[in-house]
C-alpha positions in Angstrom: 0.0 0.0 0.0 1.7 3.7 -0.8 1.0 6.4 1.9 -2.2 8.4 2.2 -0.2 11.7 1.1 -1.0 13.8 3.3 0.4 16.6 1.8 1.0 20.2 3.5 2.3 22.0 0.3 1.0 22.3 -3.1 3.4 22.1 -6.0 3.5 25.2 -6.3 4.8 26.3 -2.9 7.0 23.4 -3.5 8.8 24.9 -6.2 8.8 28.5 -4.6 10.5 26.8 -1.8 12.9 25.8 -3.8 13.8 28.8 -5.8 14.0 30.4 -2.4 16.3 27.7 -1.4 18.6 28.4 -4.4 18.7 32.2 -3.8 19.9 31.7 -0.1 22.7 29.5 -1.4 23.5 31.3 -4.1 23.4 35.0 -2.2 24.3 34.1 1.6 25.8 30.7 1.4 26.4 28.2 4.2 29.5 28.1 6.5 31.5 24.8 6.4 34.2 24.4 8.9 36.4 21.9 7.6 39.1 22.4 5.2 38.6 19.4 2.7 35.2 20.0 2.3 35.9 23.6 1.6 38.5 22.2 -0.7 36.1 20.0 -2.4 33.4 22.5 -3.2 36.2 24.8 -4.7 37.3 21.9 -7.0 33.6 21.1 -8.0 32.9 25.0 -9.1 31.6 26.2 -6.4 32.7 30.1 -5.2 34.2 29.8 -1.5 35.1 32.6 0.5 36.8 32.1 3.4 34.3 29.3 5.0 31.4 30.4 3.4 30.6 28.3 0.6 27.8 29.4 -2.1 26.3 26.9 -4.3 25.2 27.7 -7.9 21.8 26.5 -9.0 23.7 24.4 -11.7 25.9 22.5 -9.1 22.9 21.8 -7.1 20.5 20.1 -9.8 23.6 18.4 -11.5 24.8 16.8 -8.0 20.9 16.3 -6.9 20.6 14.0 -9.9 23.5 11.9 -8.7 21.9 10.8 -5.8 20.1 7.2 -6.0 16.5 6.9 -5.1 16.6 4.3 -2.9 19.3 1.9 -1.9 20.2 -1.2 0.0 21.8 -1.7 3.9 23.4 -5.0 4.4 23.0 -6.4 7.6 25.2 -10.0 9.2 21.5 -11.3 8.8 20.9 -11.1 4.9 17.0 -11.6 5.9 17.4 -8.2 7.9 18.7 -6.1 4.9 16.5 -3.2 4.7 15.6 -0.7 1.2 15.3 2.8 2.2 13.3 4.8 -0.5 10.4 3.5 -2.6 7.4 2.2 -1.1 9.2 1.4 2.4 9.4 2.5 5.4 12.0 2.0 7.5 11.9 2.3 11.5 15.0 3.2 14.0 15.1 3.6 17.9 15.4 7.0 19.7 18.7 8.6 19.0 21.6 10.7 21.4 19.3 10.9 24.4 21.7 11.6 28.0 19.3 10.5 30.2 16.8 7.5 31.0 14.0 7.8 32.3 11.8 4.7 34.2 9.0 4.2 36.1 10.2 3.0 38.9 13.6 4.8 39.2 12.8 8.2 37.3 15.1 10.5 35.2 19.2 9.8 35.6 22.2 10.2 33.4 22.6 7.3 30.9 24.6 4.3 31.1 26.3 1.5 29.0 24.1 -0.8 31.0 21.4 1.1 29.0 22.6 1.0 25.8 22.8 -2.7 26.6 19.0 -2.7 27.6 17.6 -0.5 24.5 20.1 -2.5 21.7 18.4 -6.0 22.9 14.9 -3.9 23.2 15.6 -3.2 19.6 17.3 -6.4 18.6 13.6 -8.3 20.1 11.4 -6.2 18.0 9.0 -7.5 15.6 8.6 -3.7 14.3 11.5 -2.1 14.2 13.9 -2.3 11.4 17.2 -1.6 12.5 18.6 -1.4 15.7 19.6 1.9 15.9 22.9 4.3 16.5 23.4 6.6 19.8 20.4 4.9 21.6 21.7 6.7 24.5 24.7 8.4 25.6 26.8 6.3 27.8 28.7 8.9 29.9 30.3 5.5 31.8 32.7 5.1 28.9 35.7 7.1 27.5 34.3 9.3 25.1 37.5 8.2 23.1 35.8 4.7 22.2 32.1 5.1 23.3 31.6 5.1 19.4 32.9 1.4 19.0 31.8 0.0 22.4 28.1 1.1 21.3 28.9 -0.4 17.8 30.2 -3.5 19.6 26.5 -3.9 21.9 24.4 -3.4 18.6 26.5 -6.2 16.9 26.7 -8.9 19.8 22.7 -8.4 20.5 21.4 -8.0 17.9 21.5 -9.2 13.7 19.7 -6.1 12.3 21.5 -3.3 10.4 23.1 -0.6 12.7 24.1 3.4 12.2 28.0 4.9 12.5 29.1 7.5 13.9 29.1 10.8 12.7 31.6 12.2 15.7 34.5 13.3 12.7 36.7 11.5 10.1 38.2 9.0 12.6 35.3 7.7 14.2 34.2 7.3 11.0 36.8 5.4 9.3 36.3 3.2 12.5 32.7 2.3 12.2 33.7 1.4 8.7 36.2 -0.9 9.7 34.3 -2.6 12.5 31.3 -3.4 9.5 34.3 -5.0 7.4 35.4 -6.9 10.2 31.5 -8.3 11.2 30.7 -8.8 7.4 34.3 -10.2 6.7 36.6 -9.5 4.2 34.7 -10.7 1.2 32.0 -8.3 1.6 32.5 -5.2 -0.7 31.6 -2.0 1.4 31.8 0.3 -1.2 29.2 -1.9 -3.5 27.1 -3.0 -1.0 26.7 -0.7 2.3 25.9 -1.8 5.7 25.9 1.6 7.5 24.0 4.5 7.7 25.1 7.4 9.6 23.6 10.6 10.5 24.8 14.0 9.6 23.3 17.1 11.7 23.7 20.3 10.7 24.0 23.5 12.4 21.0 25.9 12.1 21.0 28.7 10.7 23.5 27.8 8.0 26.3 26.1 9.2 27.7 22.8 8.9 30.6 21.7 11.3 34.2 20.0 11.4 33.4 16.5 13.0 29.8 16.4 11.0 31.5 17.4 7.6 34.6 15.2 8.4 32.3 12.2 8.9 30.1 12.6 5.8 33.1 12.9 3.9 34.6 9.5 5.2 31.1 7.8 4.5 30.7 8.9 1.0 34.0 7.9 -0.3 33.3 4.7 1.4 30.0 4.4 0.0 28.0 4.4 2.9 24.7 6.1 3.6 24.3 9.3 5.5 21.3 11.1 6.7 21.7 14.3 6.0 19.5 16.2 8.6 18.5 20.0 10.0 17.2 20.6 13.0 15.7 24.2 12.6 13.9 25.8 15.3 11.5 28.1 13.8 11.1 31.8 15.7 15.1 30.7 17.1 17.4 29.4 14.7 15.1 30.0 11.6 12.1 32.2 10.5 8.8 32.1 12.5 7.5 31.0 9.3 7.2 27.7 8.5 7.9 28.6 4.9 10.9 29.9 5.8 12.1 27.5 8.0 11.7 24.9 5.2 13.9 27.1 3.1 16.6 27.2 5.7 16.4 23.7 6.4 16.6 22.8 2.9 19.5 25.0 2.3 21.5 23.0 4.8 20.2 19.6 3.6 21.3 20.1 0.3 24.5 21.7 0.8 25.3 18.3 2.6 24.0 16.0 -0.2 25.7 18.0 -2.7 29.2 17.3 -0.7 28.2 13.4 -0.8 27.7 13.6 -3.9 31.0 15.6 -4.9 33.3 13.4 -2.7 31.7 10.3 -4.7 29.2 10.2 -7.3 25.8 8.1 -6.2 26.7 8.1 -2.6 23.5 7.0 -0.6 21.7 9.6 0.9 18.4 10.6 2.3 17.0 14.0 2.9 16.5 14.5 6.8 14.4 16.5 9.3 13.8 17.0 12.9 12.8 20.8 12.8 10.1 22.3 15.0 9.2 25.5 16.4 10.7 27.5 19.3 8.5 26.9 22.5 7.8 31.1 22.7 7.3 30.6 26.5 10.3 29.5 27.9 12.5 29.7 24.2 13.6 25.7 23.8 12.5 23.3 20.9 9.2 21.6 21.0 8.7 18.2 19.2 5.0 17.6 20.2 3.8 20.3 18.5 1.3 20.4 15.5 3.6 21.9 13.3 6.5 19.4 13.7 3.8 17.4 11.7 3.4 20.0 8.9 7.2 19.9 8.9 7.3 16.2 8.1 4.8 16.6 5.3 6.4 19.3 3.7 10.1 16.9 3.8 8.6 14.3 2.6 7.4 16.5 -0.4 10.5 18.4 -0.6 12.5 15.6 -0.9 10.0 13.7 -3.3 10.9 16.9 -5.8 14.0 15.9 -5.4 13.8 12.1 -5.8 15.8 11.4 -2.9 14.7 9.2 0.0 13.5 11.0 3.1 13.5 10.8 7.5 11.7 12.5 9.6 11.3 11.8 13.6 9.1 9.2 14.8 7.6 9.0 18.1 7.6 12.5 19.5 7.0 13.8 22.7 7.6 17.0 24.4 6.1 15.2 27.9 8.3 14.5 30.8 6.7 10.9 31.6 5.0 8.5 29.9 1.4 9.7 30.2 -1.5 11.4 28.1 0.4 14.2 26.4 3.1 11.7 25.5 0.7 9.2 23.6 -0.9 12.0 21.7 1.9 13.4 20.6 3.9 10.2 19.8 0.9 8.7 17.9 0.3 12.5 15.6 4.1 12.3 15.0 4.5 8.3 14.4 1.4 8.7 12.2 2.5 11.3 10.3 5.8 9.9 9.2 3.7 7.0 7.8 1.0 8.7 5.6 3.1 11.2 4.3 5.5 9.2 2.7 8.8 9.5 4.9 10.8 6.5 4.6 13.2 6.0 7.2 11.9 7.2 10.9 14.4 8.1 13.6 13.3 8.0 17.2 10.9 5.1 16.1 10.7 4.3 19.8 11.2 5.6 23.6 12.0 9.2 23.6 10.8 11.8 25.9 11.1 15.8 26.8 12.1 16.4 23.6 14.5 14.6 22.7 17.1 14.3 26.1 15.6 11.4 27.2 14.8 7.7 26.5 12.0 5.9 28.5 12.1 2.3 29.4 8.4 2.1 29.2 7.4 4.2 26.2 9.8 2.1 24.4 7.5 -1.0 25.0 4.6 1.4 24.0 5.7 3.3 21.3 6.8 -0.2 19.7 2.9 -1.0 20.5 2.1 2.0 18.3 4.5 1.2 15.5 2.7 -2.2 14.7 -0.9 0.1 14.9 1.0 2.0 12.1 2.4 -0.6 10.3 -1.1 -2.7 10.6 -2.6 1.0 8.8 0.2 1.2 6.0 -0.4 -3.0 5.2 -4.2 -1.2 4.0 -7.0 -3.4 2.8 -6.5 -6.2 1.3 -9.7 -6.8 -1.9 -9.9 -9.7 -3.9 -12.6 -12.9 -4.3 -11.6 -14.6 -0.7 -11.9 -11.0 1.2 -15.6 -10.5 -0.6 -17.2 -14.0 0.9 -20.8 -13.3 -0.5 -21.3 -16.9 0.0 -20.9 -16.5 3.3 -23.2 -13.8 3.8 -25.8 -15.5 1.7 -25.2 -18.3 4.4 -25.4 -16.2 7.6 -27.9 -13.7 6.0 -29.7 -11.1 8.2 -29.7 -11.2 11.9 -27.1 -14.3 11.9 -23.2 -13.8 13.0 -19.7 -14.8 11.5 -18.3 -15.7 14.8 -18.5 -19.9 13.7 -17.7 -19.1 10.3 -14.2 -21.2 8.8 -14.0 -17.9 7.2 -14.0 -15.8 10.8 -11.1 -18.5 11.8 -9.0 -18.6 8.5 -9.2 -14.6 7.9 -8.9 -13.0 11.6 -5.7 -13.8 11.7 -3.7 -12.4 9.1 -6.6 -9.6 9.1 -6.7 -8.3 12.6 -3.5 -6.9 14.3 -2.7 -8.6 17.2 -2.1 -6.7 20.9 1.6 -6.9 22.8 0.5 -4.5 25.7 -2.7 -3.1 25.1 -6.0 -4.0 27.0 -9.3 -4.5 25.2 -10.7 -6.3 27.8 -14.3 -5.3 29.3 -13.7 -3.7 32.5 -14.6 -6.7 35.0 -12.4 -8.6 33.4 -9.9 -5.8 33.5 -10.1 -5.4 36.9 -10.1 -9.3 37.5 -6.4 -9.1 36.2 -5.9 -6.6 38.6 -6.4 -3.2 37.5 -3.0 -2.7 35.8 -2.2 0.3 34.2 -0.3 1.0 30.8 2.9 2.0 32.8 3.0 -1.1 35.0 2.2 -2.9 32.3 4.8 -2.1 30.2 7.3 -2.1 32.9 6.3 -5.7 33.5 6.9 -6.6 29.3 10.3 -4.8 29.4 11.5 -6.5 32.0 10.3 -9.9 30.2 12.1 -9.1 27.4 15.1 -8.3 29.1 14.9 -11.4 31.6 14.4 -13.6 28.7 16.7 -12.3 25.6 18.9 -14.5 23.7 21.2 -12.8 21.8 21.9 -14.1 18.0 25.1 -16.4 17.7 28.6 -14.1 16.9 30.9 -15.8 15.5 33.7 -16.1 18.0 36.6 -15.6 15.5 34.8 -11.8 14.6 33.7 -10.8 17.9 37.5 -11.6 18.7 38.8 -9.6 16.1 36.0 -6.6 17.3 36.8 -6.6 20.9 40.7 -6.6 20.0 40.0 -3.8 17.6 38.3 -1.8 20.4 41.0 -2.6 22.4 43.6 -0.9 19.9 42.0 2.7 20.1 
């Protein structure tokens, strides 16, 4: 089934959007703080002054049509590849959170116990597609090789495809040697990629050193980056959303124009997390309605384009896992789906926007992914989903509940629960009146108790640890 298309732009404002775009690269130009990009972008035509780089509307359409529409990750588990672009849609776990949050301990700084938790949370998923990059920030290890120690986690527990680092060249070119090392030397990289990093820029305008230096490193290793802005609109864009699209898409491009310019075809996908400025109190808001109008208008932006797109996932502004956090995750989560973004960031488990990951909205959120998936899968017509001779048989006033059609169809028709209660409300109470975040708790810790990881190879998680060991 192809997305609803919920659409927030016409094609119009589309293209304005991007004429504007090319007039604030051509005119003001973005400020790249790393000498071989700088150097690339002079050898590929652009004009660079000092570390402002402007981009010509001929550079810009020439590169964009070097970048494929959709593209391969490949995983140790060759039935956990994943496409991004096209019709799919690709789902990741929250993303560079510092704290945790739990119901029974509350808010603290991260851990590599964590990270531990959230990659085998990921790895047991039946919905998630990937198990994810900085799941959280483990202050507990040396910054110097927290990148390959969280690398290391998401490769013992789990099978699935996993993100780099985008912390500068080095920590780049190290990712990329831990993949070769778990896919083995017969594996071609630069043919087929197995990691996906993601590139942040710095709004307004401004790319850095260790972002720069990483998608660099990818691209000439063929590897996928996310190129992604996160634009505060009122703050570190214009109140308008129109503009902030233009500022955002400014920095975007500038990115997948490098990509493309370090190596022709690089894998990329056109990213978002903007918002709006919380007026109030001045800090970003993700739970807001226009974070949603946001991910429609990426997802059309970079449909003009014909490059893959992301957009956050899950959403919350709220501090807990309560009301305001299910209403915002499930606008957000939903949103991704039916307007077309293909791979979702912060799939599962964040909270107060952004900082923190949540034990129990993981489980949740994870709940609400397979709602969204179950939406996406559509409705299914053919001869065996029309059973007139089954309502001929039951005719008026009968029902369908002792039907061989009832028991064959339900269930591959009907979505099946992990956490949430349908029950009627003595029977509900009969279980003993458990609420969502008790019962969530209760799965996590099931999971946890209970996960196997999948089997390593002892000669490449050798080879990994001593790897590690050499930083």
């Amino acid at each position: 089934m192809k997305a609803c298309g919920w659409k927030a732009l016409s094609q119009k404002e589309v293209e304005s959007i991007h004429e504007a775009t090319l007039a604030i690269l051509e005119k003001t130009g973005v400020m790249v703080g790393y000498a071989p990009a700088l150097e690339a972008f002079k050898k590929a035509g652009a004009r660079v002054e000092g570390d402002r780089v402007y981009l010509s509307r001929q550079l810009v359409e020439e590169k964009l049509k070097e970048a494929p529409k959709e593209f391969t990750l490949y995983a140790r588990n060759p039935e956990k590849n994943i496409t991004i672009g096209g019709d799919n849609y690709i789902t990741a776990p929250g993303y560079g959170a510092p704290f945790v949050t739990d119901w029974k301990n509350k808010k603290r700084v991260a851990c590599y116990a964590d990270y531990e938790n959230f990659a085998k949370l990921a790895g047991a998923s039946k919905y998630l597609s990937m198990t994810g990059g900085v799941l959280v920030e483990p202050v507990d290890i040396p910054e110097e090789i927290r990148h390959a120690k969280m690398h290391y986690a998401c490769i013992k527990y789990s099978d699935k495809c996993f993100m780099g680092s985008s912390c500068g060249a080095k920590k780049a070119q190290d990712s990329i040697k831990m993949a070769q090392i778990l896919l083995g030397p017969e594996h071609n990289l630069q043919e087929k990629p197995a990691l996906i990093s993601l590139i942040n820029t710095i709004s307004p305008l401004v790319i850095d050193e260790r972002q720069l230096g990483g998608l660099m490193e990818y691209a000439k290793a063929g590897q996928a980056c996310i190129v992604a802005s996160l634009a505060m609109a009122g703050a570190t864009s214009p109140a308008s959303l129109a503009g902030t699209l233009a500022v955002q898409n400014a920095e975007i491009l500038t990115g997948i124009v490098l990509a493309q310019i370090v190596r022709a075809g690089a894998p990329v996908v056109y990213g978002s997390t903007s918002s709006i400025a919380e007026m109030k109190y001045g800090s970003l808001t993700i739970g807001a309605p226009e974070t949603a109008l946001i991910v429609m208008a990426t997802a059309q932006m970079a449909a003009f384009y014909g490059i893959p797109c992301r957009a956050g996932g899950t959403l919350a502004d709220s501090k807990c896992v309560d009301a305001q956090a299910g209403w915002e995750s499930m606008m957000n989560i939903l949103t991704t789906m039916t307007s077309g973004i293909h791979f979702v960031l912060h799939a599962a488990g964040i909270l107060e926007s952004y900082m923190s990951m949540s034990y129990e909205k993981f489980i949740i959120d994870d709940e609400m992914l397979g709602m969204v998936l179950r939406i996406k899968k559509g409705i299914e017509v053919n001869e065996e989903a029309l059973p007139l001779d089954v309502v001929h048989k039951v005719g008026p006033a009968g029902h369908y509940l002792d039907q061989e059609h009832t028991f064959n169809t339900f269930k591959t028709e009907f979505w099946r629960t992990g956490i949430s209660d349908r029950a009627t409300f003595d029977n509900w109470r009969a279980l003993g009146e458990l609420e969502i975040n008790e019962v969530a708790h209760n799965k996590c810790q099931e999971i946890l108790s209970a996960y196997q990881a999948p089997s390593l190879d002892p000669t490449i998680e050798k080879q990994l640890t001593a790897f590690i060991e050499s930083l």
